[in-house]
N, C-alpha and C positions, 0 to 999 in steps of 0.2 A: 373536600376537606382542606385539601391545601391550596385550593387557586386562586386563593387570596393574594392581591399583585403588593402589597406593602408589606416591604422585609422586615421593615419592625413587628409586624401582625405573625407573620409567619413565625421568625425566634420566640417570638413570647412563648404562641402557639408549642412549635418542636419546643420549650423550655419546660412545658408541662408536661408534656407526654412520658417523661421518662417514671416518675412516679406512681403513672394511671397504668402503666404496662402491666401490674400484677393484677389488676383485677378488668383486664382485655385479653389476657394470656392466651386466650382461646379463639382471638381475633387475629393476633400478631401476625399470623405467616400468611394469613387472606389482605390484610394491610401492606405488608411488605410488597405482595406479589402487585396488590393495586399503584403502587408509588413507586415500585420500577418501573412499571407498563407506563404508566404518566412522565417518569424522567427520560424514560428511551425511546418515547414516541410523540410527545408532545412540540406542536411548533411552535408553542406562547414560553417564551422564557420563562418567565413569570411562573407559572405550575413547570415547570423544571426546577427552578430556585424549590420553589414551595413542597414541590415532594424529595428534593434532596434533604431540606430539614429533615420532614417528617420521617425520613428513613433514617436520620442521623437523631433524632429523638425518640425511634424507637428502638434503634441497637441501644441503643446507651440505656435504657430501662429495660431491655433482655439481657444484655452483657456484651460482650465483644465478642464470647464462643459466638452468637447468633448469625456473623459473618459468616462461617463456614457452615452451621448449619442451618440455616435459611438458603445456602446458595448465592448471597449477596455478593461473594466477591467474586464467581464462578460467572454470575452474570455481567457484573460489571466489567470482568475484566476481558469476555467475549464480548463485549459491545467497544470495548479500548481499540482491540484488535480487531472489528468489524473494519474490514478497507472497503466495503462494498455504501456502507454509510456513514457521511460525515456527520450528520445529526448525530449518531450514535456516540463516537469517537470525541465527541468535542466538547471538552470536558466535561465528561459525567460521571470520570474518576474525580477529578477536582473538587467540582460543586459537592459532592460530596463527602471528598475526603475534608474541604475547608469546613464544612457544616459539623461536621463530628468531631475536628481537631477543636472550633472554636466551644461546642459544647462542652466539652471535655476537659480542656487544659483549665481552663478557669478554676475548676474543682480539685485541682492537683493540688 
């Protein structure tokens, strides 16, 4: 879905999703679980970028509760404090938190 390596592709992309979330509702948390697994384990930048969107396009059309109840911040912030992996730790609070500040603030 998202290893599309051009970041204009991918924003567009996460720019749609937040609207399509209510009728995937039933998809959302098998999505999420798939685009952490891609941002905390992938070694192509590239589908890191691109699934840091897509999880910042799909909080933003579940709501921001979905942080906590998805586990999104539970996970990401045991991959922050992973010292056992720098892949983990390096920046995948960022990447994500920049994808969802910039989807976001715009709309304020």
């Amino acid at each position: 879905m998202f290893m599309i390596m051009y970041y204009q592709v991918q924003e567009a992309v996460a720019s749609c999703l937040p609207p399509l979330v209510p009728s995937i509702r039933d998809e959302v948390s098998e999505l999420i679980g798939k685009l952490l697994q891609l941002l905390l384990s992938s070694d192509n930048y590239g589908e890191r970028r691109g699934a840091a969107y897509g999880l910042a396009g799909l909080v933003k059309g579940s709501g921001i509760l979905s942080l906590k109840q998805l586990d999104i911040m539970t996970t990401l912030t045991a991959a922050v404090q992973n010292k056992k992996s720098a892949k983990e730790r390096e920046g995948r609070w960022g990447q994500l938190h920049e994808k969802f500040s910039l989807n976001t603030s715009h709309k304020m």
